[in-house]
N, C-alpha and C positions, 0 to 999 in steps of 0.2 A: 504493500500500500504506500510507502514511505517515499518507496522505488519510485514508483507510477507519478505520483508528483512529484517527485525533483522533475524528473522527463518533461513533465509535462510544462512547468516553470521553464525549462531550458528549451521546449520547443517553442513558446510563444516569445524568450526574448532571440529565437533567433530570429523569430518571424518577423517583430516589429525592426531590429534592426535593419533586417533586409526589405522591409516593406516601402515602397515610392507609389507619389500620387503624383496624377498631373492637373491636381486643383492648383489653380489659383487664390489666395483668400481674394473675399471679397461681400461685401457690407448688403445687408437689404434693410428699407425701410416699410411698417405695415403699418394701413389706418384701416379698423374695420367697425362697421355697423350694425349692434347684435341686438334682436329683440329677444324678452324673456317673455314664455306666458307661464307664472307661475300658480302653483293650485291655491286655491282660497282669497286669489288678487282677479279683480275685475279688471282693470287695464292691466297692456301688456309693459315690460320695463323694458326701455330704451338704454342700451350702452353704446360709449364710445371710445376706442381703444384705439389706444396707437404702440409701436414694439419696433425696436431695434435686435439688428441679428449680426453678427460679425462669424464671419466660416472663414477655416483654413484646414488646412491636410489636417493639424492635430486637433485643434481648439474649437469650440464652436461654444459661445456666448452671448448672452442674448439679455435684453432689459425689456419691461413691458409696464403700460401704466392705464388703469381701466376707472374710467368715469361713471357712476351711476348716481344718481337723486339718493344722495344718504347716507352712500358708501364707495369709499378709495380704496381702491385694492392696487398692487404695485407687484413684480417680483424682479429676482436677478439671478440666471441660470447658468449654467457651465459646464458643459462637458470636454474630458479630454482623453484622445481615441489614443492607448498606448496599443494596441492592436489594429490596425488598417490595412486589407488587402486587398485585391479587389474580389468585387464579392461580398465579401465578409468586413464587419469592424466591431472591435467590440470597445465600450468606453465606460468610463466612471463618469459620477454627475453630483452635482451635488447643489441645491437650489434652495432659495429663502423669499416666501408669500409674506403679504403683509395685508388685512382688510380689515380698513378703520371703518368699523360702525360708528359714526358720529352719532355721540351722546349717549353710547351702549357699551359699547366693548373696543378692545384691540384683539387681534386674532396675527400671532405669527407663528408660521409652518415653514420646518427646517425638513431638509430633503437627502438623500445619501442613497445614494443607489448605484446600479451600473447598467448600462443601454448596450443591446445588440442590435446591428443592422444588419441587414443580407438582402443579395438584391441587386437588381441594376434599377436604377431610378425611369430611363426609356423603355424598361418592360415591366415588372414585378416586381417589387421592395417591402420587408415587411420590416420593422420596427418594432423593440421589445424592450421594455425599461419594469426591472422591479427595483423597490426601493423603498428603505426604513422612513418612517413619517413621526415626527415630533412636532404634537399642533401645543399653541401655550397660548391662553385663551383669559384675557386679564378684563373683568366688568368693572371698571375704574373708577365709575360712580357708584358699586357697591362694597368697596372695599369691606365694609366693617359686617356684611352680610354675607358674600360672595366670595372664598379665595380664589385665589388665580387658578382654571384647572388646567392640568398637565393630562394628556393623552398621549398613547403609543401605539402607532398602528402602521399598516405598510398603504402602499402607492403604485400602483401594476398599470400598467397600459400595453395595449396591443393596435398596432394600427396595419394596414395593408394598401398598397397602392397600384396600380397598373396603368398604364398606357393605352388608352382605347383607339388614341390615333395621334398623330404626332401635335395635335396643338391640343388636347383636351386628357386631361388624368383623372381616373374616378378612383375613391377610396372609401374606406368603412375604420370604424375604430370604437373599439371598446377599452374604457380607463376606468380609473377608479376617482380621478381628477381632472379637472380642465387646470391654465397656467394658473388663473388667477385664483382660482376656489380649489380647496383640499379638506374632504369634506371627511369623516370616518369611511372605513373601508366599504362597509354593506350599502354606500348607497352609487352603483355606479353611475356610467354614460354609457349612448350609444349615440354614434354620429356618421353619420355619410356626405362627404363633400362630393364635389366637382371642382377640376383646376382647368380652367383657360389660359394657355401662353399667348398670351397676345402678341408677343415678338421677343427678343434673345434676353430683354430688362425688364416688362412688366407683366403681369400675371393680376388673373381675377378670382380668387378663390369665392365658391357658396355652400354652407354648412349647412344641414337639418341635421336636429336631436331631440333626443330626449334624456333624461334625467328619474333614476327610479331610486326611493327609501326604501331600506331594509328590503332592499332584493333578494336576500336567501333566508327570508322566514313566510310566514302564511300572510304579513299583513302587507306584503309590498304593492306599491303604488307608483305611479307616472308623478313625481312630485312638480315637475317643470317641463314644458318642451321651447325648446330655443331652435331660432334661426337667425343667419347672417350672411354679411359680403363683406369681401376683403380685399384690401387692393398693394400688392404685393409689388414694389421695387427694387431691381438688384442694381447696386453701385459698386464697379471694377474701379482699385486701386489708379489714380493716375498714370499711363503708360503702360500697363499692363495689356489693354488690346492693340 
């Protein structure tokens, strides 16, 4: 047993050493428009989100900031792929939520996990991130009622993608979390986009989902279903094309 991982340590650092990409980094900008209809609200909730991306062969980091009537949510994410070949990458990640209920609470969620991808992004690609979840959840105008609670719980996502034709990608994805919300584990998502490439820099992504509580007991329900548009620009380092 001992044998089998050393091997198995010595066959991934030869891999990563040996491993070359012919990415370029390069930066994308995202502004998207999401409605919620959530259960027990008669109007639907409007957000507005905008997110920075920064991709290179190893690093991929990303910042996002989401507007809603009431409530700021915010993250700053990061993954670093010590495995990339083609084909295959596998990475660590490790991510920090923040959603200020104004006038209620602070909610910050700490993230630690490790992402696989496989796949060619022009045909099939699936993505696979699990990951430990530390939510700290402070009601700040209840202090002398309410301590601060701490929860432990994980973070799973699966998403899949394909290539229906060279300008259009449809995908499906089952999480346990969107970026902005990380909710306890039993209440997942399900979601199916469409991507439009409009041309080599911008892109129009569109989302349908839903949202279900306590999905692996007898009382689960549709808690929310959301939909959106996203409008996706990639910016190449000066002199890189």
């Amino acid at each position: 047993m001992k044998r089998s991982f050393i091997y198995t340590v010595f066959l991934c650092c030869i891999l990563t050493l040996h491993a070359r990409s012919d990415e370029e980094p390069y930066h994308k900008l995202s502004h998207e428009i999401q409605l919620d209809f959530i259960k027990g609200m008669e109007d639907p909730v409007f957000s507005d989100i905008n997110r920075y991306d920064f991709f290179s062969p190893k690093v991929h980091a990303s910042a996002g900031l989401k507007n809603v009537t009431g409530t700021i949510s915010s993250f700053v994410d990061g993954i670093y792929w010590p495995l990339k070949i083609p084909g295959f990458s596998l990475g660590l990640r490790g991510c920090y939520n923040m959603n200020f209920l104004i006038g209620n609470c602070v909610e910050n969620n700490l993230v630690f996990g490790s992402v696989i991808r496989a796949g060619r992004k022009d045909v099939v690609s699936v993505v696979f991130d699990c990951a430990y979840l530390l939510k700290l959840t402070d009601f700040y105008k209840l202090h002398n009622i309410v301590p601060p609670l701490v929860d432990h719980t994980a973070a799973l996502s699966l998403s899949v993608q394909g290539a229906v034709s060279k300008w259009f990608l449809l995908g499906i994805k089952i999480s346990s979390y969107d970026m902005f919300y990380y909710p306890l584990f039993f209440n997942p998502y399900y979601e199916i986009e469409g991507t439009w490439l409009l041309n080599s820099d911008f892109q129009l992504r569109g989302f349908l989902g839903a949202q279900y509580s306590d999905m692996f007991t007898l009382t689960a329900y549709p808690a929310r279903f959301f939909a959106g548009l996203c409008l996706e620009c990639k910016i190449m380092p000066s002199g890189s094309r």
